[in-house]
C-alpha positions, 0 to 999 in steps of 0.5 A: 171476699171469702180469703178477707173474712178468713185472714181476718179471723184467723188473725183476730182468734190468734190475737185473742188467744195470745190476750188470753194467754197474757191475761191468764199468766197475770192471773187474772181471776184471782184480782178483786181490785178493777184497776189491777183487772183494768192493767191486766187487760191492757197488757194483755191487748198490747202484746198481741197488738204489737206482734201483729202490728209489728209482723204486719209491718215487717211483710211491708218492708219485706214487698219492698225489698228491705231485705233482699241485700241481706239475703243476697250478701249472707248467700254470696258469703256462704258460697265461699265455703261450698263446694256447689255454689247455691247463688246462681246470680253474678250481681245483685242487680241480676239477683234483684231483678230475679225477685221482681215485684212482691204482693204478700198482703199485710194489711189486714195485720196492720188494722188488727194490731191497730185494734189490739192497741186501741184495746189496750188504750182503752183499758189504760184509760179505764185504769186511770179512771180507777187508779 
């Protein structure tokens, strides 16, 4: 329970800081309009939700061996080039066994994103009320 709350708060602090980082590099404080205010933190929730959301995605695939074929080739390509090979497996079949089942957890990044981007819709629909 304890590693939930952490992962959890480490990614919502990393996700708000890039909010804020966002936010800031549009200037923010200076806008006097809300609409202009109300674009801003839409943008702002957006690009941090996507990452996460995106980054939560790719560990997704990745449990599911999307990239293990890239890997093994790229490997097996640069092995005719060294003296030592560093692919000790013959197939991919004995290269794809060799990683086995995978349980990075990725889902805690996919629900953070989705609140980043709810955020966002959020303030997209308050700067329609505005604009």
């Amino acid at each position: 329970m304890k590693k939930k709350i952490l992962q959890y708060s480490i990614t919502l602090l990393v996700g708000f800081a890039l909010a804020a980082w966002v936010g800031i590099s549009k200037d923010i404080f200076a806008q006097t309009r809300p609409e202009m205010v109300f674009a801003i933190l839409s943008d702002s929730f957006f690009v941090p939700g996507v990452l996460i959301f995106g980054v939560g995605g790719m560990i997704f695939v990745s449990n599911e061996g999307m990239f293990d074929g890239i890997s093994y080739g790229l490997v097996s390509f640069f092995d005719i080039f060294r003296k030592e090979k560093q692919n000790k497996y013959r197939t991919f079949y004995d290269y794809k066994q060799s990683k086995g089942e995978r349980d990075t957890s990725f889902g805690f990044m996919m629900i953070c994103g989705l609140g980043f981007i709810a955020a966002s819709g959020i303030m997209y629909l308050l700067f329609n009320n505005y604009a």
